[in-house]
TITI-28461 format. One record per residue (C-alpha): residue number from 0; residue in three letters; x negated, y, z. Coordinates in nm, 2 decimals. Example, Ala and Ser with C-alpha at 12.3 -4.5 7.8 and 13.67 -1.06 7.14 Angstrom:
n->0 res->ALA xx->-1.23 yy->-0.45 zz->0.78 .
n->1 res->SER xx->-1.37 yy->-0.11 zz->0.71 .
This chain:
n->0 res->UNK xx->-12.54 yy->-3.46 zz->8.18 .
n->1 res->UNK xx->-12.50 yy->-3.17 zz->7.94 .
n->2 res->UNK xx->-12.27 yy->-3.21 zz->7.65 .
n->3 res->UNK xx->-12.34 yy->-2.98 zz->7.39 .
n->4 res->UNK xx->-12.02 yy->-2.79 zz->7.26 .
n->5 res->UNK xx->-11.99 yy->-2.59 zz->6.93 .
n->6 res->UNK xx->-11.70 yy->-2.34 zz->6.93 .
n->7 res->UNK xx->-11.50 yy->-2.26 zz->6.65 .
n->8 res->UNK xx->-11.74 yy->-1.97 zz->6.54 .
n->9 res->UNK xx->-12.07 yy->-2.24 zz->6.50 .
n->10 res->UNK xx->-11.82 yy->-2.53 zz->6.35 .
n->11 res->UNK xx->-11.79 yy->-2.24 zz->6.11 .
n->12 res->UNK xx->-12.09 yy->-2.14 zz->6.07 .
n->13 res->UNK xx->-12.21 yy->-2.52 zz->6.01 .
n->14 res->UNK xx->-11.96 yy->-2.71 zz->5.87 .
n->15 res->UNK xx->-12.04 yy->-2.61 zz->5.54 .
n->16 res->UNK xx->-11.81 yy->-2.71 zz->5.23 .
n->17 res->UNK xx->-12.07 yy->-2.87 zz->5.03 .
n->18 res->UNK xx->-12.22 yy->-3.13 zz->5.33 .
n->19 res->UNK xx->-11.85 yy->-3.14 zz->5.48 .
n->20 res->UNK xx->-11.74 yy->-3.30 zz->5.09 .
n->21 res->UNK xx->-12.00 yy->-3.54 zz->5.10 .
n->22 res->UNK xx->-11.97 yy->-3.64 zz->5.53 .
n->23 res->UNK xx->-11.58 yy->-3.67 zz->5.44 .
n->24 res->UNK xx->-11.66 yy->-3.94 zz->5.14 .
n->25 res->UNK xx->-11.88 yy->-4.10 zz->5.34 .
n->26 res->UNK xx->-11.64 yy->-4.12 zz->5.64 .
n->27 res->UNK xx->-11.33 yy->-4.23 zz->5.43 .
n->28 res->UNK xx->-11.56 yy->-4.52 zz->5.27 .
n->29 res->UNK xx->-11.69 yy->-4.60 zz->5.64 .
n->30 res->UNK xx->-11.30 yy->-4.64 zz->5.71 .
n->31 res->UNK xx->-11.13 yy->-4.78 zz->5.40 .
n->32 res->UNK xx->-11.48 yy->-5.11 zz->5.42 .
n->33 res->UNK xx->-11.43 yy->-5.12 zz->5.82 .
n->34 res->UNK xx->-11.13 yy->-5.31 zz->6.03 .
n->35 res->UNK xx->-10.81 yy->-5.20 zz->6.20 .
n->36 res->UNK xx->-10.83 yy->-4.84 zz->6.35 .
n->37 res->UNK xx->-10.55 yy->-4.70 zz->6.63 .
n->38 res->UNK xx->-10.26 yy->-4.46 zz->6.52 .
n->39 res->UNK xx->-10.25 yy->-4.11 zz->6.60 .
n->40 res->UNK xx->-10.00 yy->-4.06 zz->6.90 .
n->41 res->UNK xx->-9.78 yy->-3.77 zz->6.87 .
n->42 res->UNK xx->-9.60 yy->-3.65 zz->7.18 .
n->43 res->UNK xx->-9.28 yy->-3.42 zz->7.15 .
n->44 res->UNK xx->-9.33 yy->-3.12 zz->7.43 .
n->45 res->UNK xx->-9.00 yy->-2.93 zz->7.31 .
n->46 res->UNK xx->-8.93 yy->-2.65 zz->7.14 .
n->47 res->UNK xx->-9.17 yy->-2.74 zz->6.84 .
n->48 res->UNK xx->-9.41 yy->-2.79 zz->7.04 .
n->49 res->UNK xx->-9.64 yy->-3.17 zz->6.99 .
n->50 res->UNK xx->-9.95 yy->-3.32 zz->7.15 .
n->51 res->UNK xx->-10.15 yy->-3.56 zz->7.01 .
n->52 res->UNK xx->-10.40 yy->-3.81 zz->7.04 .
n->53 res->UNK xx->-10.60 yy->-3.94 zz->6.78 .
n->54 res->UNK xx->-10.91 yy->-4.19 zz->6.87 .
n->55 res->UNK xx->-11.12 yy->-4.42 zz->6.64 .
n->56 res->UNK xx->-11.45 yy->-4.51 zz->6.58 .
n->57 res->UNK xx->-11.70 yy->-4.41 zz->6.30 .
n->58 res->UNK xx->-11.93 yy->-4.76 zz->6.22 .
n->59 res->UNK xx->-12.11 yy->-4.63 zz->6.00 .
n->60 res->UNK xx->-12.24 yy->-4.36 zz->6.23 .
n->61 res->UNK xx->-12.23 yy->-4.60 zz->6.47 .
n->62 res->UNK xx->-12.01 yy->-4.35 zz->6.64 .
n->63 res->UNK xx->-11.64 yy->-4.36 zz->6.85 .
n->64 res->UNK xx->-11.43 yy->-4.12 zz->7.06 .
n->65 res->UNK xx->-11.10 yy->-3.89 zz->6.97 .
n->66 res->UNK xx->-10.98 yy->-3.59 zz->6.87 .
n->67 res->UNK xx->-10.72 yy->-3.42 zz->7.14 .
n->68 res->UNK xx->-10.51 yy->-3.12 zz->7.03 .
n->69 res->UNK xx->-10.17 yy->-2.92 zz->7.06 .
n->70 res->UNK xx->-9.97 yy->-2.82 zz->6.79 .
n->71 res->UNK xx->-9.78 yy->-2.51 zz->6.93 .
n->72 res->UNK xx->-9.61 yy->-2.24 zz->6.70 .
n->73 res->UNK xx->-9.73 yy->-1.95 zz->6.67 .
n->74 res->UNK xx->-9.51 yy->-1.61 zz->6.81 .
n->75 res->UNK xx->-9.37 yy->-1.38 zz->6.51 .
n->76 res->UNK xx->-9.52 yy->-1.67 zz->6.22 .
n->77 res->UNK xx->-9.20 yy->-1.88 zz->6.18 .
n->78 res->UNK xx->-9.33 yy->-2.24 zz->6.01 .
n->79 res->UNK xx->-9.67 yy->-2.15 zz->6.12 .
n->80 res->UNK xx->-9.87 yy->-2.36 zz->6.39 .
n->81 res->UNK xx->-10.17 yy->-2.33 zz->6.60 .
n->82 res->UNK xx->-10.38 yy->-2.68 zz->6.64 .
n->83 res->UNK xx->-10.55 yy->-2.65 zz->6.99 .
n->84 res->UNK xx->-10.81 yy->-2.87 zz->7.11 .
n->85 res->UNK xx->-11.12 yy->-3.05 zz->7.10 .
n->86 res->UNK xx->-11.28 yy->-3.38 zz->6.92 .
n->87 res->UNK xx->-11.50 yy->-3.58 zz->7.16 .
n->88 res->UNK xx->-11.81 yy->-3.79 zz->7.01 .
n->89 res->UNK xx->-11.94 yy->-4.10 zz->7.18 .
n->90 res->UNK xx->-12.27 yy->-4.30 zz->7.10 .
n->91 res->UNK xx->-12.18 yy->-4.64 zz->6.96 .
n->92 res->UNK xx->-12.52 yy->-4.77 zz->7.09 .
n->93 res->UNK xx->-12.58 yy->-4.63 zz->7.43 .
n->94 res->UNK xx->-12.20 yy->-4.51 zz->7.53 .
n->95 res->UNK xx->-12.30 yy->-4.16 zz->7.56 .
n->96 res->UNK xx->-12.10 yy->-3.90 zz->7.50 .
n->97 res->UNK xx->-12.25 yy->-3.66 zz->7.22 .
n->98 res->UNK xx->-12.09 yy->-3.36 zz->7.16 .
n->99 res->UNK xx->-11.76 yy->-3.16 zz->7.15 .
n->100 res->UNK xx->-11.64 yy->-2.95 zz->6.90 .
n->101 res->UNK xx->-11.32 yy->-2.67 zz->6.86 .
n->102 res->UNK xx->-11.08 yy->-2.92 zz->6.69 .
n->103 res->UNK xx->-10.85 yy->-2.63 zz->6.52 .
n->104 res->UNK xx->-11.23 yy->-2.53 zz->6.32 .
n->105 res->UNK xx->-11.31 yy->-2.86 zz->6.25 .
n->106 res->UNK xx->-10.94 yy->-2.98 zz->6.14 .
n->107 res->UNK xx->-10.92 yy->-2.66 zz->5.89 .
n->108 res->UNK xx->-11.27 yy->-2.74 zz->5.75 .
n->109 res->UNK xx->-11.26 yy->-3.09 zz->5.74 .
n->110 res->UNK xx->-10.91 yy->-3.09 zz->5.62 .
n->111 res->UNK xx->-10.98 yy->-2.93 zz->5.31 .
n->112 res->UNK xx->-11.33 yy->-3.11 zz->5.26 .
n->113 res->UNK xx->-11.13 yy->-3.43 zz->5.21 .
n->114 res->UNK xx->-10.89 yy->-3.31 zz->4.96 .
n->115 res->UNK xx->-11.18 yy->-3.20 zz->4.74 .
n->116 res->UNK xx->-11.36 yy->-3.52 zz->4.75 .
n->117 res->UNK xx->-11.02 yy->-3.66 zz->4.70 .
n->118 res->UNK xx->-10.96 yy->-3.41 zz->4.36 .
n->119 res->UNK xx->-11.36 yy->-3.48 zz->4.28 .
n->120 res->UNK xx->-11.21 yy->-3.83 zz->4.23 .
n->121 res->UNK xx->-10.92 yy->-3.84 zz->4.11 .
n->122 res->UNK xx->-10.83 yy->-3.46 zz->3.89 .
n->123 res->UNK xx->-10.93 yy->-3.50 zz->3.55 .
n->124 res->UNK xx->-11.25 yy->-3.33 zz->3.46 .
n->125 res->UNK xx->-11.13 yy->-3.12 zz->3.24 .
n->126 res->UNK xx->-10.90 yy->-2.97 zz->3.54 .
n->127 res->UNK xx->-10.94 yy->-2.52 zz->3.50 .
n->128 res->UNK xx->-10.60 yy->-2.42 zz->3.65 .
n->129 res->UNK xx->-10.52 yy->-2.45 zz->4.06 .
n->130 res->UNK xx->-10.23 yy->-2.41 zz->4.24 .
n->131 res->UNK xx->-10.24 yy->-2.36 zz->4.64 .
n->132 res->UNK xx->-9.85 yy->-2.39 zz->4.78 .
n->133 res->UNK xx->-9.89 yy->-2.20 zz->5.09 .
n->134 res->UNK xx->-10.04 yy->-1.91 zz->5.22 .
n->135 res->UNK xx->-10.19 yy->-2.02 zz->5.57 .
n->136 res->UNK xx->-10.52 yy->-2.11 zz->5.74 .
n->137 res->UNK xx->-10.49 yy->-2.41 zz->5.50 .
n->138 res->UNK xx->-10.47 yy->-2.28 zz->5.19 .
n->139 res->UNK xx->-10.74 yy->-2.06 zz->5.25 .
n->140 res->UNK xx->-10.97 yy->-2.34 zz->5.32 .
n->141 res->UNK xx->-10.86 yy->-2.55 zz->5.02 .
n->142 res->UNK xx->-10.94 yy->-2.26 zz->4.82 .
n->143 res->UNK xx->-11.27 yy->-2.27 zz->4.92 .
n->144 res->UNK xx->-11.36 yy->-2.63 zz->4.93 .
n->145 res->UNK xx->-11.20 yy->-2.72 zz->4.58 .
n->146 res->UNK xx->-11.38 yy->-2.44 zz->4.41 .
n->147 res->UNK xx->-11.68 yy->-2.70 zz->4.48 .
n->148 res->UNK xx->-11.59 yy->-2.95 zz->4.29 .
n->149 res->UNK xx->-11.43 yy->-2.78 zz->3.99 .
n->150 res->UNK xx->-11.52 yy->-2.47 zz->3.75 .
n->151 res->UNK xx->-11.13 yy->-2.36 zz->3.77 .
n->152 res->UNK xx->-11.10 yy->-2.07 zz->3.56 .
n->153 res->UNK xx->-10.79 yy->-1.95 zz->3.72 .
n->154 res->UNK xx->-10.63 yy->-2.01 zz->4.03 .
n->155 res->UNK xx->-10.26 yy->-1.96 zz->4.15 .
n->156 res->UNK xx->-10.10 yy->-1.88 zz->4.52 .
n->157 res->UNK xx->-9.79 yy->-1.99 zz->4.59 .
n->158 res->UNK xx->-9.56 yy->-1.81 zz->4.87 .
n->159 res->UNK xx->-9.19 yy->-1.75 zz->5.00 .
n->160 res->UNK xx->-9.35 yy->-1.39 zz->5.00 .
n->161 res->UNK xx->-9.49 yy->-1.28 zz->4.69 .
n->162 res->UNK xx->-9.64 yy->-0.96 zz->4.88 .
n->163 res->UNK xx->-9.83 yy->-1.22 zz->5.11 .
n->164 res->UNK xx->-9.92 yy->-1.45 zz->4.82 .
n->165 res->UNK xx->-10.04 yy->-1.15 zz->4.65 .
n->166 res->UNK xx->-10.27 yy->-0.97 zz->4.93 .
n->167 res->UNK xx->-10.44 yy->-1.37 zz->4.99 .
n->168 res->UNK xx->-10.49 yy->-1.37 zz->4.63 .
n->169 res->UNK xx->-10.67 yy->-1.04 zz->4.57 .
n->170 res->UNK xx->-10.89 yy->-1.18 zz->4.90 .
n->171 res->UNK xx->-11.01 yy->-1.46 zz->4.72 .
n->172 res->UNK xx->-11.08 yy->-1.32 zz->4.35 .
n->173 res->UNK xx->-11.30 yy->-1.07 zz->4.52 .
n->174 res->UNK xx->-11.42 yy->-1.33 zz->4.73 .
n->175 res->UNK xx->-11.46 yy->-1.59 zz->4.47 .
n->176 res->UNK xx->-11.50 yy->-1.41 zz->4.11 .
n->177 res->UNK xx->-11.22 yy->-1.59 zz->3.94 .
n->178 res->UNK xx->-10.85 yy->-1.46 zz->3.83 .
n->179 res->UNK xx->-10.66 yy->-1.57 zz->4.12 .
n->180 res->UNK xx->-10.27 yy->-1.44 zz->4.09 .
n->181 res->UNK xx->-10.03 yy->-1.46 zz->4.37 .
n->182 res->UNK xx->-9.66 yy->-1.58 zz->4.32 .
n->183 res->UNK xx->-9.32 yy->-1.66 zz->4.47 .
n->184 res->UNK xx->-9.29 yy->-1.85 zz->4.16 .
n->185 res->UNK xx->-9.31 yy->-2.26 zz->4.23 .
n->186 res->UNK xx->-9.19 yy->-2.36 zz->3.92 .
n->187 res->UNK xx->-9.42 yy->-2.15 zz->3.70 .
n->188 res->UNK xx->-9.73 yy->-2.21 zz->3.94 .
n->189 res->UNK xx->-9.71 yy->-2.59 zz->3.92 .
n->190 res->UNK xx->-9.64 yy->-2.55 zz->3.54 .
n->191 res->UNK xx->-9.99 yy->-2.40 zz->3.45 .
n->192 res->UNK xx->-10.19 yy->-2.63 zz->3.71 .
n->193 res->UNK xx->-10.38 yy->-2.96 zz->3.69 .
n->194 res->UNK xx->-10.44 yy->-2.97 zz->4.03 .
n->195 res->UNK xx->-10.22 yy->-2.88 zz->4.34 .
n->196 res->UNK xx->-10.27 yy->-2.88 zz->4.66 .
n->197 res->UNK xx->-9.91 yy->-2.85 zz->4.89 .
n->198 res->UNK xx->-10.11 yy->-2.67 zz->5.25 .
n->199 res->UNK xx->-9.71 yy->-2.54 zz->5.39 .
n->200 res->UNK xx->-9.52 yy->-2.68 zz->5.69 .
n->201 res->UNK xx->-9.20 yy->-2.66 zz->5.50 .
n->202 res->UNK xx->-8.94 yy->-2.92 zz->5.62 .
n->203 res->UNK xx->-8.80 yy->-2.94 zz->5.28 .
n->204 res->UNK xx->-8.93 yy->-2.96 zz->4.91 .
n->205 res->UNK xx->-9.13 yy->-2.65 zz->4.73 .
n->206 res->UNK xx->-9.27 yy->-2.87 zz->4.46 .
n->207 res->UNK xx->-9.07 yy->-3.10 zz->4.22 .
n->208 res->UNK xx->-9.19 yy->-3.36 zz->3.99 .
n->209 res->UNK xx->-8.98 yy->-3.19 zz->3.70 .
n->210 res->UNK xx->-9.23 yy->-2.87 zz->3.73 .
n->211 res->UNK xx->-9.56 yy->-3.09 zz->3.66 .
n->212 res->UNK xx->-9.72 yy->-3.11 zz->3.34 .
n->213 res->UNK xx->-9.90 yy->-3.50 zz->3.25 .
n->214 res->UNK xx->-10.25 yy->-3.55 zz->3.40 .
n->215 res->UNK xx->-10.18 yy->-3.35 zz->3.69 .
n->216 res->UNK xx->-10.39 yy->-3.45 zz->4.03 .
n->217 res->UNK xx->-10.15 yy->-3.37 zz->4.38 .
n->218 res->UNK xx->-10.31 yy->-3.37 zz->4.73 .
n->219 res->UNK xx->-10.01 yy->-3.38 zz->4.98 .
n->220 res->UNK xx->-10.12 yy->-3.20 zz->5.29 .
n->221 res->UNK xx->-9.92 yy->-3.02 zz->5.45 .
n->222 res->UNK xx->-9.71 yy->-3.26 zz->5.63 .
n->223 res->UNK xx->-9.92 yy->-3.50 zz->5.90 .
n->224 res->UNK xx->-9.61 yy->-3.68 zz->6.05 .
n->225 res->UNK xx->-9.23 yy->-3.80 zz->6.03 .
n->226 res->UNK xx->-9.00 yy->-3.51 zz->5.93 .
n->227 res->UNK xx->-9.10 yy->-3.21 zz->5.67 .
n->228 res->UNK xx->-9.14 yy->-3.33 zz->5.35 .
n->229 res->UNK xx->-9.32 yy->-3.07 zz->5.06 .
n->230 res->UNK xx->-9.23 yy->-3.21 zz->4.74 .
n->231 res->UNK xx->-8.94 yy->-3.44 zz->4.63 .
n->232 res->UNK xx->-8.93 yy->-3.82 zz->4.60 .
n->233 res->UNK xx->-8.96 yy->-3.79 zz->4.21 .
n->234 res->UNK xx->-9.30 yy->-3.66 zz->4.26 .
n->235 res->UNK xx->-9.41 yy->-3.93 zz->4.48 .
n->236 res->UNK xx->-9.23 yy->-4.23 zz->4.27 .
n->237 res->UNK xx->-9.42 yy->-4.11 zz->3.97 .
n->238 res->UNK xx->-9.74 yy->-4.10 zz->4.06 .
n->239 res->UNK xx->-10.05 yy->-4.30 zz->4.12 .
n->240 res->UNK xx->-10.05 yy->-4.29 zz->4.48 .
n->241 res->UNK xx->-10.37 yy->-4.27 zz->4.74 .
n->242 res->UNK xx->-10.35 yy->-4.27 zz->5.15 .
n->243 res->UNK xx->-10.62 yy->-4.16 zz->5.34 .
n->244 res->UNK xx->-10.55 yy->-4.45 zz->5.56 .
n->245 res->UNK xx->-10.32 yy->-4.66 zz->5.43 .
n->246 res->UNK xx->-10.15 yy->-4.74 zz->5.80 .
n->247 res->UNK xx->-10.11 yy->-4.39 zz->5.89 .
n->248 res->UNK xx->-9.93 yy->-4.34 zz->5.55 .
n->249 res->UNK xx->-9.68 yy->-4.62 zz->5.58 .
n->250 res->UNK xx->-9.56 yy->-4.52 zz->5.93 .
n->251 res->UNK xx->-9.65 yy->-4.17 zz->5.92 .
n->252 res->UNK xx->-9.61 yy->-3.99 zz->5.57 .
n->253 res->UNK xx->-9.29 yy->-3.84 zz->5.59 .
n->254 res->UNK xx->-9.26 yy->-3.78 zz->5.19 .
n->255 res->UNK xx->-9.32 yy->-4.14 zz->5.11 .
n->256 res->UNK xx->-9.08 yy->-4.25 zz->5.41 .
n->257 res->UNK xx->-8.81 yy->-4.08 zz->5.25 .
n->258 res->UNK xx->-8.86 yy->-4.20 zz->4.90 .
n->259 res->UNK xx->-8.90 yy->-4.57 zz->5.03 .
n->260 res->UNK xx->-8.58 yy->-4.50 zz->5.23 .
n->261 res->UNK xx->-8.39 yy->-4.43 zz->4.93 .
n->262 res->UNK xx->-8.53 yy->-4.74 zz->4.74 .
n->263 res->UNK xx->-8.75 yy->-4.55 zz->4.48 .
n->264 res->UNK xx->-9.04 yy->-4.72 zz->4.60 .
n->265 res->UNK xx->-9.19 yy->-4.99 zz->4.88 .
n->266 res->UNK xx->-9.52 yy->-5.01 zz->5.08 .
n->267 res->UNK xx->-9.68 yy->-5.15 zz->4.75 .
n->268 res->UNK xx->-9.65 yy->-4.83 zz->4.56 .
n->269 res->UNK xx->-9.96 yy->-4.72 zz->4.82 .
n->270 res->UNK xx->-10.19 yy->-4.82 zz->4.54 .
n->271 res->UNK xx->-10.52 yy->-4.82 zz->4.77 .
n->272 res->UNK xx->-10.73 yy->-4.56 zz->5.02 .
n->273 res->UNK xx->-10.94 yy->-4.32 zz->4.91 .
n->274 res->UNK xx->-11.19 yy->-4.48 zz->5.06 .
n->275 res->UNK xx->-11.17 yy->-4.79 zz->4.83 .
n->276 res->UNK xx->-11.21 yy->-4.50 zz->4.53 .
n->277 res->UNK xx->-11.52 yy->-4.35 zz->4.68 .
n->278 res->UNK xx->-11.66 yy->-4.75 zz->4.70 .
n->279 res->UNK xx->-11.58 yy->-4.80 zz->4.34 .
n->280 res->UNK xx->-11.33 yy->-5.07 zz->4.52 .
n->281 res->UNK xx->-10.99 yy->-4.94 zz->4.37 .
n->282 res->UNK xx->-10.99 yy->-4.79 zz->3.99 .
n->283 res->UNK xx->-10.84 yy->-4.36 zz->4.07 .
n->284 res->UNK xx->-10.72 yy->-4.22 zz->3.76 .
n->285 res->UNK xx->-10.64 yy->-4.46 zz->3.48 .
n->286 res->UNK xx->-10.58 yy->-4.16 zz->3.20 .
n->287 res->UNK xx->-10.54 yy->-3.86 zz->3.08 .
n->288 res->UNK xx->-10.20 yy->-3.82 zz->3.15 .
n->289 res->UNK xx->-10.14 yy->-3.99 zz->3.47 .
n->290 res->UNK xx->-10.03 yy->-3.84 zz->3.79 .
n->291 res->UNK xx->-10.19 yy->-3.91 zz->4.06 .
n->292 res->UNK xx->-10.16 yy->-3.85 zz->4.46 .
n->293 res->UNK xx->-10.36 yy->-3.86 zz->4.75 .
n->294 res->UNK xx->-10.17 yy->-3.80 zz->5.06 .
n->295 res->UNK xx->-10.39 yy->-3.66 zz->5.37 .
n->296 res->UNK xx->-10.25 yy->-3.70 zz->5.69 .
n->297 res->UNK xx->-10.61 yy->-3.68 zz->5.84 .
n->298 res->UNK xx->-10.82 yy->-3.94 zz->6.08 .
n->299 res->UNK xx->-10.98 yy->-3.90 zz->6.32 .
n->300 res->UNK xx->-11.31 yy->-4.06 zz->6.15 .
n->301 res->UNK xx->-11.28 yy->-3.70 zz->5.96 .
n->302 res->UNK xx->-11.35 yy->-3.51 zz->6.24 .
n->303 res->UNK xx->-11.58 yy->-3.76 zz->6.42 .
n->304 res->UNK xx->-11.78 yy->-3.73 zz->6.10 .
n->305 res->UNK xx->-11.74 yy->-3.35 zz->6.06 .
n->306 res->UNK xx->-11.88 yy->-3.28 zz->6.42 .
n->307 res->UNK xx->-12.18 yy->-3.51 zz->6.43 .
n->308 res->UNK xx->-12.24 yy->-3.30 zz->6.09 .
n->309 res->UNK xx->-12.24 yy->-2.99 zz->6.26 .
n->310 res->UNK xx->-12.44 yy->-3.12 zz->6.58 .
n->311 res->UNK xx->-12.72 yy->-3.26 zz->6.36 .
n->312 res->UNK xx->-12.75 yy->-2.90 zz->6.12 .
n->313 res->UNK xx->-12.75 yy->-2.68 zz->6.50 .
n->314 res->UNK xx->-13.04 yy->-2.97 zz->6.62 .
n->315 res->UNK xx->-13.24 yy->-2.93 zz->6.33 .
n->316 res->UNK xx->-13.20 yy->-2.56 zz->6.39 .
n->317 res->UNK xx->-13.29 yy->-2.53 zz->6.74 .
């Protein structure tokens, strides 16, 4: 038996943001209408360095396997990691396997896919101004995606170094033909936005809910276990909160851990799954001035969906 395989170069070249938005609502819908899925496993290696297992199943594709991946850091980029690895695709009919993909091109993509579906649901419609805290793999991808799913007039970089925050930004408003500024500037990025996007692996806060203006929309990314938290529990007691899976969040999201810790919130402040918005299930923003969340620690039924995405476009071009 031949598997086919799709390296990071064709999950780029297929995984495109449109049909990744619209695979990752379907997917979270699949997950948030379908029955109890495993929990990632996450095994400490030492000296930063993590493997994890992540399996599930995809009903409505009628699809099952796992995603399998390192997280190492990466040599001379303190905070910055490198996510090794492959996600595995079996038939839920015959057994069969059907494809691997490169996990790190799939997680980046996908990642960032979800978020904008997420904003797409939940930002208000109105939203013009971005703010991307972080200056990494991920922010670059949220950049992207987002752009899909609202006209923003202006968007904003945030970085511990301006000069990087700067260089990404002039990338992008080239690249995308909007004002993009870059900044070391938290306070005054989150200030101007309606929608922000946290994409850093800082292990303590870089956004506060005392920066955000009323009617902001948050997707909390970069974090995806126990241990660094990006924003402060203010931020997460205030808003409207969305898991991606609402399991994974309550053992798993290390921002609302530490604000349940401290007896700001409990498991019911996990208003529903993103999933239950995409089904019309669970009401997402309630007005204009609400805050709301959605916290992405990714599942696997993400990148299940996001390679049988990319084997069906290279099938229908072979």
């Amino acid at each position: 038996m031949t598997v086919p395989y799709y390296a990071a170069h064709q999950v780029e070249a297929l995984l495109d943001f449109p049909g990744g938005i619209q695979a990752m609502r379907e997917a979270m819908a699949s997950l948030s209408a379908g029955g109890p899925q495993p929990l990632r496993q996450i095994f400490p290696l030492g000296d930063e360095r993590l493997f994890a297992v992540m399996p599930g199943s995809l009903e409505a594709q009628s699809l099952f396997g796992a995603k399998v991946i390192s997280f190492f850091p990466q040599p001379g980029e303190a905070g910055r990691w490198r996510h090794r690895g492959m996600v595995l695709c079996f038939d839920g009919e015959t057994g069969e396997p059907v494809c691997l993909a490169d996990a790190e091109a799939v997680t980046t993509i996908r990642t960032a896919c979800a978020s904008a579906a997420a904003t797409d649901a939940l930002a208000r419609a109105d939203a013009d101004v971005l703010a991307v805290f972080g200056t990494g793999t991920q922010a670059a991808s949220h950049i992207r995606a987002l752009a899909h799913v609202r006209p923003f007039r202006k968007m904003i970089i945030w970085g511990r170094s301006e000069e990087r925050a700067a260089a990404m930004a002039a990338r992008f408003e080239a690249e995308l033909g909007v004002a993009v500024t870059g900044t070391a500037d938290g306070q005054g990025a989150a200030g101007e936005a309606q929608v922000i996007c946290t994409t850093s692996s800082s292990a303590e806060p870089i956004l506060l809910h005392e920066w955000i203006r009323p009617g902001t929309h948050v997707n909390l990314v970069g974090s995806s276990f126990l241990g660094p938290v990006e924003v402060d529990s203010a931020l997460v007691a205030a808003g409207r909160y969305f898991a991606d899976y609402r399991p994974s969040v309550l053992a798993q999201a290390a921002e609302f851990a530490v604000a349940r810790d401290a007896g700001l919130i409990t498991d019911e402040h996990v208003v529903g799954e993103i999933g239950d918005v995409f089904a019309g299930r669970v009401a997402g923003r309630e007005d204009e001035d609400q805050l709301t969340i959605y916290k992405s620690l990714g599942h696997v039924v993400q990148d299940l969906a996001a390679a049988l995405y990319v084997h069906r476009r290279s099938s229908i071009g072979s």
